[in-house]
BALO-479383 format. One line per field, with one value per residue (C-alpha): residue number from 1; x, y, z. Coordinates in pm, 1 decimal, padded with zeros to 6 digits. Layout:
N
k NUM	...;
X X	...;
Y Y	...;
Z Z	...;
END
This chain:
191
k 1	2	3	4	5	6	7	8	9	10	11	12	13	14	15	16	17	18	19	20	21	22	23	24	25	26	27	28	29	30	31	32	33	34	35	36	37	38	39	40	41	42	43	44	45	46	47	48	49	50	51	52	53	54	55	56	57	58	59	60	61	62	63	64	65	66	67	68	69	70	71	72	73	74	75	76	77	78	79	80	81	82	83	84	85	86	87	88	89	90	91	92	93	94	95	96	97	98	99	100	101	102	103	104	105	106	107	108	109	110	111	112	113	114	115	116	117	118	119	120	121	122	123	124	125	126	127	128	129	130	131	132	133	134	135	136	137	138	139	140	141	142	143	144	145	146	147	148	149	150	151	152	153	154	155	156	157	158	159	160	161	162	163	164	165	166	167	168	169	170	171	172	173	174	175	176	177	178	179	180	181	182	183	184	185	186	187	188	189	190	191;
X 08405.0	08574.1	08387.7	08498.2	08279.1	08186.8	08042.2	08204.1	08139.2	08508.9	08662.0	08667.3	08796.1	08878.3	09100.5	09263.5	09507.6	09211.1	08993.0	09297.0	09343.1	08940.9	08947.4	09273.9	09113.6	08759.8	08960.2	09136.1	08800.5	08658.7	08603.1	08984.0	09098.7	09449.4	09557.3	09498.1	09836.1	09815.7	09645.6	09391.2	09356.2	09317.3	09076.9	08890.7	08885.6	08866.4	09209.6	09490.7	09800.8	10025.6	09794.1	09804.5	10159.6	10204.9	10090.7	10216.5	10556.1	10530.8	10316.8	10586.9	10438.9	10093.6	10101.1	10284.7	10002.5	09748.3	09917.0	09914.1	09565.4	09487.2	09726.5	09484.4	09162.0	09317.9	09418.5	09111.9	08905.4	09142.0	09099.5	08657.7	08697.5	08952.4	08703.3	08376.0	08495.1	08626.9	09007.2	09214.2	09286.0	08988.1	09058.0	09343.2	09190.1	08986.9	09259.9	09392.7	09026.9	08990.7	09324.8	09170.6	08823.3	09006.3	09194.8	08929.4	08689.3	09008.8	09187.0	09346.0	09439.1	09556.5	09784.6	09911.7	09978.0	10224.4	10363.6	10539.9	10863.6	11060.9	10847.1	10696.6	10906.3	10815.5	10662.1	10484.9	10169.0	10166.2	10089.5	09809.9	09752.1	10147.9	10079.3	09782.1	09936.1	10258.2	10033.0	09832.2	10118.5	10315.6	10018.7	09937.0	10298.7	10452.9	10832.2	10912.8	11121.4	10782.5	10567.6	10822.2	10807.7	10426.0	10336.5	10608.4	10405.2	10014.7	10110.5	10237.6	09931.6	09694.9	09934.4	10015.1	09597.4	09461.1	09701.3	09603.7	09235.8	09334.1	09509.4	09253.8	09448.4	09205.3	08845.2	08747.3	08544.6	08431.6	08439.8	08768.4	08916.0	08749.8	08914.6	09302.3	09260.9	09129.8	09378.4	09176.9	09463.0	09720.9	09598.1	09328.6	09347.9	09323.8	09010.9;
Y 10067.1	10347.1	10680.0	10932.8	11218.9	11173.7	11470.3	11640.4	12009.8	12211.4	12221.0	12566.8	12592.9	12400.6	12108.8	12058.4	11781.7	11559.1	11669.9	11534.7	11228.2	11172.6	11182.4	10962.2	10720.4	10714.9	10674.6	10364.8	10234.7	10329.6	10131.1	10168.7	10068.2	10282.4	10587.6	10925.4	11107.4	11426.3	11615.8	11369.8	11457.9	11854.6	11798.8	11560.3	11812.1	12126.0	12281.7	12388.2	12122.8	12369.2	12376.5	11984.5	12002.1	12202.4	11931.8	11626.5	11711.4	11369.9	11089.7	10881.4	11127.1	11088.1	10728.4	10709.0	10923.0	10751.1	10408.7	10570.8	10648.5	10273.8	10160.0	10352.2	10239.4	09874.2	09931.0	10058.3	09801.4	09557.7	09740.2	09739.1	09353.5	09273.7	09465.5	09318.4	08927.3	09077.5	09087.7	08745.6	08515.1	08499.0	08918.8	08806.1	08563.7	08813.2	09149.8	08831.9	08791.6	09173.2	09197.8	08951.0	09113.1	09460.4	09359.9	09185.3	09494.8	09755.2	09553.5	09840.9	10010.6	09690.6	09663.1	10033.3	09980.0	09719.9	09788.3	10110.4	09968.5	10018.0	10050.2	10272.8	10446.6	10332.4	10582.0	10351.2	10576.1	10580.5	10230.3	10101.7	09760.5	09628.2	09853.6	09595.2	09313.9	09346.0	09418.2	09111.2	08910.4	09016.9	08993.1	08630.4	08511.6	08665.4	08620.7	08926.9	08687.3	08448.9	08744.5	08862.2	08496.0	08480.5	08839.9	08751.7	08432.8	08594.0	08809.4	08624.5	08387.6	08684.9	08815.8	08544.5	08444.7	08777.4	08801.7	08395.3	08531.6	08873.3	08695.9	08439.1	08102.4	08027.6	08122.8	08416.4	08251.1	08349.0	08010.2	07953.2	08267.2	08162.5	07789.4	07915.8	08187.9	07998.9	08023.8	07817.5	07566.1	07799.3	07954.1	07684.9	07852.1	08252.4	08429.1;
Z 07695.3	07521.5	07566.2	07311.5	07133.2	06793.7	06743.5	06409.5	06504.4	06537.6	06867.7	06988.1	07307.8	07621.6	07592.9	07299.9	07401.5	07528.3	07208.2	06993.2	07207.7	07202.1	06802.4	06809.4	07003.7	06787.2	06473.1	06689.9	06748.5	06393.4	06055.2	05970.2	06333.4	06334.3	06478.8	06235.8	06088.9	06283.1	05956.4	05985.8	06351.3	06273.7	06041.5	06280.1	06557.9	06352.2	06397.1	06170.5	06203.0	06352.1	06716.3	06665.9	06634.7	06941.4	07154.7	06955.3	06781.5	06562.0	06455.4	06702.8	07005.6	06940.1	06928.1	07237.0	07402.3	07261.6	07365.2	07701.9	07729.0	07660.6	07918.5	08170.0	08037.7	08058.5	08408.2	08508.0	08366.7	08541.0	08879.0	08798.3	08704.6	09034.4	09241.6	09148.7	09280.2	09590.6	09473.5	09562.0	09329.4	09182.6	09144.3	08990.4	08753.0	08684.6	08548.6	08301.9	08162.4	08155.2	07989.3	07730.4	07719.7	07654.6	07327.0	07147.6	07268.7	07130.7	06875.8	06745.3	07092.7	07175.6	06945.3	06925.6	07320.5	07253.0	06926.1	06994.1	06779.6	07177.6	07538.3	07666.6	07913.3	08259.9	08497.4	08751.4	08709.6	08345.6	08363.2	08610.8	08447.0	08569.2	08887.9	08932.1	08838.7	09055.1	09338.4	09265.3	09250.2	09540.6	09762.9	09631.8	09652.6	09926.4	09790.5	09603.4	09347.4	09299.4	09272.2	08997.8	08807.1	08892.2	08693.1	08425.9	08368.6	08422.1	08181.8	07908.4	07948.0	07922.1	07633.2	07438.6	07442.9	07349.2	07062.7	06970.1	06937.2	06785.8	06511.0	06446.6	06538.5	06811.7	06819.2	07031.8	07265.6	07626.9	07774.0	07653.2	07843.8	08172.5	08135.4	08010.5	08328.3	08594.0	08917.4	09133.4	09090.9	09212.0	09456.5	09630.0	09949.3	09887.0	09881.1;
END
């Protein structure tokens, strides 16, 4: 769950890059689901543009933060989901379902995550959910080229379902998630 104030007092001091990313993520989560122009985003947190703009040069750069900040509250909900089965394969089933859980919880940061118009630039701690996954992968299949084929394919599974439900071609159902990411077949011996 996304935690974000919602209080609409003016931000006067602390912060202001995590007040601006807080109000970029509420408006993510509100009525309208997308990110705010960076006016919007003064006005939300009470500052003139110029002090936004010293923090977020362009729309482009505040998406890309924000898009950021959803790639570490993916991971970590991965990491909280792996943890609570005891890691394994059935850890790993479980980051897929998170992955799932995550973009029909965050449509909107979902989608900004992975619609960036080119990725994300990689910086291995930028980006905790494919720091999970490799580690997953490599630790389930040994060979570092299976592991490789073996996140390649997780992911796209996860992927390619979440955006299925997001998009309404199949329904957004619970059950459905555990049955499409159920390892137990691939890894029958792995705790």
């Amino acid at each position: 769950m996304i935690t974000v104030s919602t209080s609409n007092e003016a931000y006067h001091h602390g912060n202001l890059r995590d007040a601006l990313l807080a109000a970029g993520l509420s408006a993510l989560e509100g009525a309208e689901g997308k990110a705010p122009s960076l006016r919007e985003l003064a006005r939300a947190v009470g500052v003139s543009p110029t002090a936004v703009y010293r923090h977020f040069p362009d729309k482009h750069a505040l998406d890309k933060a924000l898009a950021l900040e959803g790639l570490q509250l993916l991971g970590q909900e991965q990491a909280e989901a792996a943890a609570k089965v005891g890691g394994g394969s059935a850890g790993f089933a479980e980051t897929g379902r998170a992955y799932v859980r995550f973009a029909l919880a965050h449509p909107a940061l979902f989608r900004l995550i992975f619609t960036q118009g080119q990725p994300i630039e990689h910086d291995e701690h930028a980006d905790p959910a494919r720091e999970l996954l490799t580690a997953n992968t490599r630790a389930l299949a040994g060979d570092p080229e299976k592991a490789e084929t073996l996140a390649l394919q997780a992911w796209s599974i996860a992927h390619g379902l979440a955006m299925l439900m997001l998009d309404g071609r199949i329904p957004a159902d619970d059950a459905l998630i555990e049955r499409m990411l159920d390892t137990r077949s691939l890894f029958p011996q792995s705790g």
